[in-house]
Backbone bond lengths (Angstrom), bond angles and torsions (degrees), N, CA, C in turn:
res aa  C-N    CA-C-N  psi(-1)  N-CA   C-N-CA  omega(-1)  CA-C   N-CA-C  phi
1 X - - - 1.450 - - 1.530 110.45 -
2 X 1.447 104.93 -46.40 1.664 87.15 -178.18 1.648 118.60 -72.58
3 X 0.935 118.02 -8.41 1.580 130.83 174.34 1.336 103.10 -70.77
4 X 1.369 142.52 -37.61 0.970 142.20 -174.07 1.432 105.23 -87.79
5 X 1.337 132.29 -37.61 1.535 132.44 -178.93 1.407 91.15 -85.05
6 X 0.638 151.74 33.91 1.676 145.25 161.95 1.255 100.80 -136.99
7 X 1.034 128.90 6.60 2.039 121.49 176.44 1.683 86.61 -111.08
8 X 1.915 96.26 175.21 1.268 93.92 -164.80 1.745 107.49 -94.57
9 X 1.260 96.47 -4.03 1.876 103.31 168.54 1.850 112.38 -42.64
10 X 1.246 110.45 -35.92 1.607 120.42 -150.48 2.064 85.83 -85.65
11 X 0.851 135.22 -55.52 1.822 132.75 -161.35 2.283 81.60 -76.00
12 X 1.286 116.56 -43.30 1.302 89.23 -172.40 1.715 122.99 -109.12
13 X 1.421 93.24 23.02 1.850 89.62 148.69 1.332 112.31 -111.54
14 X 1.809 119.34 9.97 1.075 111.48 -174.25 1.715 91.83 -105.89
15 X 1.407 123.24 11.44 1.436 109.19 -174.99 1.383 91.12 -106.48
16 X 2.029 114.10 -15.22 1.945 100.08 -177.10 1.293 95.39 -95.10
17 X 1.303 134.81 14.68 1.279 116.18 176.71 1.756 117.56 -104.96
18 X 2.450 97.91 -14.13 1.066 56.56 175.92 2.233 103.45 -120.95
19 X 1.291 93.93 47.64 1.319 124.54 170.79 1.708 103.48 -80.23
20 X 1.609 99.04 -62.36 1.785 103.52 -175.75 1.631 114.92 -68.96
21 X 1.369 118.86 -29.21 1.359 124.83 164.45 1.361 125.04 -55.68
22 X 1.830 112.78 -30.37 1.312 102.33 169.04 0.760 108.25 -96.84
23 X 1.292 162.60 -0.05 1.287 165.22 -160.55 1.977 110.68 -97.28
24 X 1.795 88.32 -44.62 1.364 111.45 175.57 1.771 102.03 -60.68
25 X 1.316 88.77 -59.26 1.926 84.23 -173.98 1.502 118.34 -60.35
26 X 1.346 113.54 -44.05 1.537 128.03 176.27 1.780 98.33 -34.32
27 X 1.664 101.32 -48.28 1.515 108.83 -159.43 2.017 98.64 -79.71
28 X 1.560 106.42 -1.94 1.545 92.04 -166.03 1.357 83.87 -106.17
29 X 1.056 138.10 -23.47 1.305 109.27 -149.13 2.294 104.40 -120.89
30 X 1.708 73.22 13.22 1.589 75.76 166.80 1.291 131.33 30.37
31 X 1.670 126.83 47.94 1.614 109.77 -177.82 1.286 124.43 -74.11
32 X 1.355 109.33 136.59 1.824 109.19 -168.21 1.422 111.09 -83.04
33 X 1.612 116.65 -33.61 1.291 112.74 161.21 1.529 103.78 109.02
34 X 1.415 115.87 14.58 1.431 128.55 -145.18 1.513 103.09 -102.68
35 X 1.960 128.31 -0.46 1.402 121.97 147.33 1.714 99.14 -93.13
36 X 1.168 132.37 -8.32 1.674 114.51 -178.22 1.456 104.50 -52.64
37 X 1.362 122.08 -48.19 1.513 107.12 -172.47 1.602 113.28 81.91
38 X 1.304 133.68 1.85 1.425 145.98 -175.50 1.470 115.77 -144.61
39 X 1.716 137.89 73.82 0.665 143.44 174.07 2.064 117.22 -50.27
40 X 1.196 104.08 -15.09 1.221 85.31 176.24 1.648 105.19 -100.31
41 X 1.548 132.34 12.31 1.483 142.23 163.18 1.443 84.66 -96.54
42 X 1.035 143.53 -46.38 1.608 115.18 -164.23 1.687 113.82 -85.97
43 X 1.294 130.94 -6.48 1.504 141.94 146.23 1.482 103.90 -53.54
44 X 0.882 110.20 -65.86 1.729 123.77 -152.48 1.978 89.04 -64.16
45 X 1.567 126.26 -52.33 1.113 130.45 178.08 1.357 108.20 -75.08
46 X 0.962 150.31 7.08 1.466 129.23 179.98 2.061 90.21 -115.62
47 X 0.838 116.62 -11.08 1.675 121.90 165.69 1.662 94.55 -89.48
48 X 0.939 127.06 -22.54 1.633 109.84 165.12 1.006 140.01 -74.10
49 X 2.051 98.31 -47.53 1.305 113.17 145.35 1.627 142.66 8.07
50 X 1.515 77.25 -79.62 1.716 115.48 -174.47 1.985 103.70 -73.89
51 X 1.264 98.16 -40.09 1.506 105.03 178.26 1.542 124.81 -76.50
52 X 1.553 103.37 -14.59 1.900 115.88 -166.54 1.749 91.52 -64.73
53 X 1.304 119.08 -35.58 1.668 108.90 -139.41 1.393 100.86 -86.83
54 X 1.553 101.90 -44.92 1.814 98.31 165.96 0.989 128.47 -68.46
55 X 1.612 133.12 -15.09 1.503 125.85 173.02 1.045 115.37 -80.83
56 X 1.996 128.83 -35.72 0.951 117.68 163.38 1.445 144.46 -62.35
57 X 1.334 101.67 -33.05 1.476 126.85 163.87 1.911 107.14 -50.11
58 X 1.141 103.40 -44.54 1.976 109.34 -176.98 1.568 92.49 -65.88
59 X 1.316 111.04 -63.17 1.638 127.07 -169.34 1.499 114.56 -36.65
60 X 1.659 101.16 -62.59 1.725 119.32 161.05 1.494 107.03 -45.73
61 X 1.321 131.49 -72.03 1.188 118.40 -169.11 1.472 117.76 -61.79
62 X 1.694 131.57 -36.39 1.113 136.30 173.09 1.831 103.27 -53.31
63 X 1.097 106.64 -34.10 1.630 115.85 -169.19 1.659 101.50 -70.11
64 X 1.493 112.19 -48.89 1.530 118.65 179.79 1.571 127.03 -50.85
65 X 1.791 101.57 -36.19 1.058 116.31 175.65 1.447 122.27 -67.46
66 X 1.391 111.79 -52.42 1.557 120.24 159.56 1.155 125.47 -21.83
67 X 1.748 99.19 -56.19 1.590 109.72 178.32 1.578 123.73 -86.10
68 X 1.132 112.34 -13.30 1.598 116.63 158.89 1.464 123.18 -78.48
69 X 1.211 116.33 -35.19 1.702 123.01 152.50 1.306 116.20 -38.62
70 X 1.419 112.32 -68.27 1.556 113.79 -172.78 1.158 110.00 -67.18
71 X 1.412 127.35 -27.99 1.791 135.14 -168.27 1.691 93.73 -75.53
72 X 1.355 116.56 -37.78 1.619 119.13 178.89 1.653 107.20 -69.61
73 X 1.487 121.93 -62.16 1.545 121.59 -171.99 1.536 103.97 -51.48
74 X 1.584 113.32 -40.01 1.494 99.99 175.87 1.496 120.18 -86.77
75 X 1.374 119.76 44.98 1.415 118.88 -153.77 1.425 129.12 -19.48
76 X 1.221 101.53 90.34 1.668 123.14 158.96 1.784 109.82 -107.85
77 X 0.736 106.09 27.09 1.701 111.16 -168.11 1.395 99.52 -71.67
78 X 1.346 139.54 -18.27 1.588 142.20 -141.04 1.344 81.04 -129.07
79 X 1.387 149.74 38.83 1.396 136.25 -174.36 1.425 100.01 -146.85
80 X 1.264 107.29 108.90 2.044 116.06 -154.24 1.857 98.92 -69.72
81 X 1.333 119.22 -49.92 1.356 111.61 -165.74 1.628 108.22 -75.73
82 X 1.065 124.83 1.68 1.397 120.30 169.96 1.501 126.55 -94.97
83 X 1.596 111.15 20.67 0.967 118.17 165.30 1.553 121.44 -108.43
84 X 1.390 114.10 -18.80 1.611 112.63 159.77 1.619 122.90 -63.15
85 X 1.528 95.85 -41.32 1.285 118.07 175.82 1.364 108.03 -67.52
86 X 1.179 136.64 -39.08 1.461 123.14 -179.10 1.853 96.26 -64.73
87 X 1.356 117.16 -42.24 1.314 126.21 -179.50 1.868 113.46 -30.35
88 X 1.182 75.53 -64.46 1.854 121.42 -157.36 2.311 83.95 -56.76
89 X 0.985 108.85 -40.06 2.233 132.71 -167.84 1.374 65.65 -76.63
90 X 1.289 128.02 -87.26 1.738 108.18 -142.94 1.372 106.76 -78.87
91 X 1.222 144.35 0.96 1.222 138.15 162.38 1.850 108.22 -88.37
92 X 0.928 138.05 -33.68 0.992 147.37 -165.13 1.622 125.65 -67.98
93 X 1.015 125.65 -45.42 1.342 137.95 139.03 2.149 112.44 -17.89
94 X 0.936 93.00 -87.02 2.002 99.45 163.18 1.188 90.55 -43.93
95 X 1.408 138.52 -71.09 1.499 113.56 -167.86 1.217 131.32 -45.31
96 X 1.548 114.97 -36.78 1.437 138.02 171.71 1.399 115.87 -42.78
97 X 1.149 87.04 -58.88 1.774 119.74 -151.45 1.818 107.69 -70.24
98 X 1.626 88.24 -51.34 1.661 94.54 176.74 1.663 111.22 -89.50
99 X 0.996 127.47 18.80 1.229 143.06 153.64 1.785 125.31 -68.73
100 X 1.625 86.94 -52.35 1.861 102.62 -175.16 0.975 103.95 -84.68
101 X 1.381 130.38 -30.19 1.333 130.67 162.56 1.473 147.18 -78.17
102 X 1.347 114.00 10.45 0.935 158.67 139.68 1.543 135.88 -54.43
103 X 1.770 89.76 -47.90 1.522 107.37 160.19 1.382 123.65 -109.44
104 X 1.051 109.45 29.44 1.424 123.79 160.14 1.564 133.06 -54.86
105 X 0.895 124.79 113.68 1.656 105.93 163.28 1.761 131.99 -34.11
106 X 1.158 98.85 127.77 1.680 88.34 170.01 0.977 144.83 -116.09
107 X 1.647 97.84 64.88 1.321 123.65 -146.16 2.324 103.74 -83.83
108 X 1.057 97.37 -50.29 1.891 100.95 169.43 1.388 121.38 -84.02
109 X 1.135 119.66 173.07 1.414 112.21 -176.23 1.842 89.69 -101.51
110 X 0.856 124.12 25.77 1.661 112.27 162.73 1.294 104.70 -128.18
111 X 1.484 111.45 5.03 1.643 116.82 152.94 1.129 112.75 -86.81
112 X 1.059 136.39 -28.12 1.240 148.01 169.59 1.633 120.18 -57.78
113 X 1.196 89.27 -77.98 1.699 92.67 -178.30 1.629 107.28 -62.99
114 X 1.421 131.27 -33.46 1.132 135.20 -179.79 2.099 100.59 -51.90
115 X 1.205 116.88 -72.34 1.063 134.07 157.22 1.936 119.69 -35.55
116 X 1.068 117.89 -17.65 1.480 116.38 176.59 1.680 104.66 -115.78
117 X 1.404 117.15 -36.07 1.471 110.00 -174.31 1.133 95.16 -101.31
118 X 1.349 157.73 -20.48 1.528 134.69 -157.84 1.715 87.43 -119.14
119 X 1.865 120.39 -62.10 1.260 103.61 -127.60 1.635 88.85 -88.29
120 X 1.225 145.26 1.34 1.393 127.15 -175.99 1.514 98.72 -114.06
121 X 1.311 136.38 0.56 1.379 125.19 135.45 1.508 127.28 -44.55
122 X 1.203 112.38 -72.37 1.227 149.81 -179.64 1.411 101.72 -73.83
123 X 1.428 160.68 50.92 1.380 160.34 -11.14 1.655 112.29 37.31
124 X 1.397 117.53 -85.60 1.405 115.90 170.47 1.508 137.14 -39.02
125 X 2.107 91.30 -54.70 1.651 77.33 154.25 1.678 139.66 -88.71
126 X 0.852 94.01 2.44 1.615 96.85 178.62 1.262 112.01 -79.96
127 X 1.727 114.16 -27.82 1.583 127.45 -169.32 1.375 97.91 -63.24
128 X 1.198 112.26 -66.20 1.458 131.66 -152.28 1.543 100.22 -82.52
129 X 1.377 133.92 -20.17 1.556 119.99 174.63 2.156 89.27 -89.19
130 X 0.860 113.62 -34.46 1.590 100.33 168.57 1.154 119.58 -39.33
131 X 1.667 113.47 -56.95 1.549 125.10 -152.43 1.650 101.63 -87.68
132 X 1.781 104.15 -16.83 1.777 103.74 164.88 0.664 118.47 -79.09
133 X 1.645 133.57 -22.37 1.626 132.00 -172.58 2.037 98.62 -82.98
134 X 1.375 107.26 -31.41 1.272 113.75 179.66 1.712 105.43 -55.56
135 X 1.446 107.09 -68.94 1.217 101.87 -168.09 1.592 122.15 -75.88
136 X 1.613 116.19 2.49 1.255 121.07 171.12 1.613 104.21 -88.46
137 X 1.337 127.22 -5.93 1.372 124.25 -161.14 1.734 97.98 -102.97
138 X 1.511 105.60 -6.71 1.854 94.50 -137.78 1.759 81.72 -88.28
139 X 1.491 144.02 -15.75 0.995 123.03 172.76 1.356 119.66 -76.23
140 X 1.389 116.61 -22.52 1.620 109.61 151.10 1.855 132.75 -38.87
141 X 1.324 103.63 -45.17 1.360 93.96 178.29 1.715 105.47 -90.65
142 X 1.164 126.65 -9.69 1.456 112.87 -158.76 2.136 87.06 -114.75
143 X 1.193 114.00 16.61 1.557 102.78 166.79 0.964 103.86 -95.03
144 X 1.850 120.44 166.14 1.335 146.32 160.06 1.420 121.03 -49.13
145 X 1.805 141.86 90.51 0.874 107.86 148.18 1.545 154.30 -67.86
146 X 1.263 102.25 156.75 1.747 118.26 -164.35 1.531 108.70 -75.77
C-alpha cells in the first residue's frame, strides 16, 4: 500500500474518482430545478452539472501536481505520510467550497440552482474521495516502522 500512495497512480485515480463521484451524484440525485423559477438558468446549470465533476477532478489533479513539485524541489519526497496529505490539499479546496455553498442562502434563483446542480454534487464527491484517501492512508500511520 504505501508503494502505491507514493506512485503517481494514487493523486490521479483519486482526481477520477472524485470527478466520477460527482458526476455519479449529479446523475443520482437528479435536480429538476423546479424552485429556480428560470428555466433558461436551469438549462444553462444542468450542462454544468454534468461538466462540474470533470473540471474539478482536472483542477484537483492539476492542483496535486503543483504540490508534488514543490514537495520534490524542497526534498521531502522520502516522507510516506505526505503524500495522502498532498492528496487530501488538492482535494480539499471542493471540500471547502461545496461546503459554504451549501450554506448559503437561497435567496436568487442562481443561488439556487448554483446550490442544487453544482454545490451538493460536488460535496458528495469531494466527501467521499476525502474519506478514501483517509482510509487508504490510515495504514500508513498505524504500521511498524523498519
Amino acid at each position: 500500500m504505501k508503494r502505491f500512495l507514493s506512485s503517481a497512480w494514487f493523486p490521479f485515480l483519486m482526481s477520477l474518482v472524485l470527478a466520477g463521484v460527482t458526476v455519479a451524484a449529479f446523475a443520482v440525485l437528479q435536480p429538476a430545478g423546479d424552485d429556480v423559477g428560470n428555466s433558461q438558468i436551469v438549462a444553462a446549470f444542468k450542462i454544468a452539472g454534468w461538466a462540474a465533476g470533470p473540471v474539478i477532478g482536472l483542477l484537483s489533479f492539476f492542483l496535486i501536481c503543483m504540490l508534488n513539485l514543490l514537495r520534490r524541489m524542497v526534498r521531502l519526497r522520502k516522507i510516506p505520510f505526505l503524500h495522502p496529505v498532498i492528496v487530501l490539499l488538492g482535494i480539499g479546496p471542493w471540500l471547502v467550497f461545496s461546503w459554504i455553498l451549501m450554506d448559503e442562502p437561497r435567496f436568487t434563483p442562481f443561488a439556487r440552482a448554483a446550490i442544487d446542480f453544482v454545490g451538493r454534487p460536488m460535496l458528495w464527491g469531494s466527501l467521499s474521495t476525502a474519506l478514501l484517501t483517509v482510509a487508504l492512508a490510515l495504514p500508513l500511520f498505524f504500521s511498524k516502522k523498519k
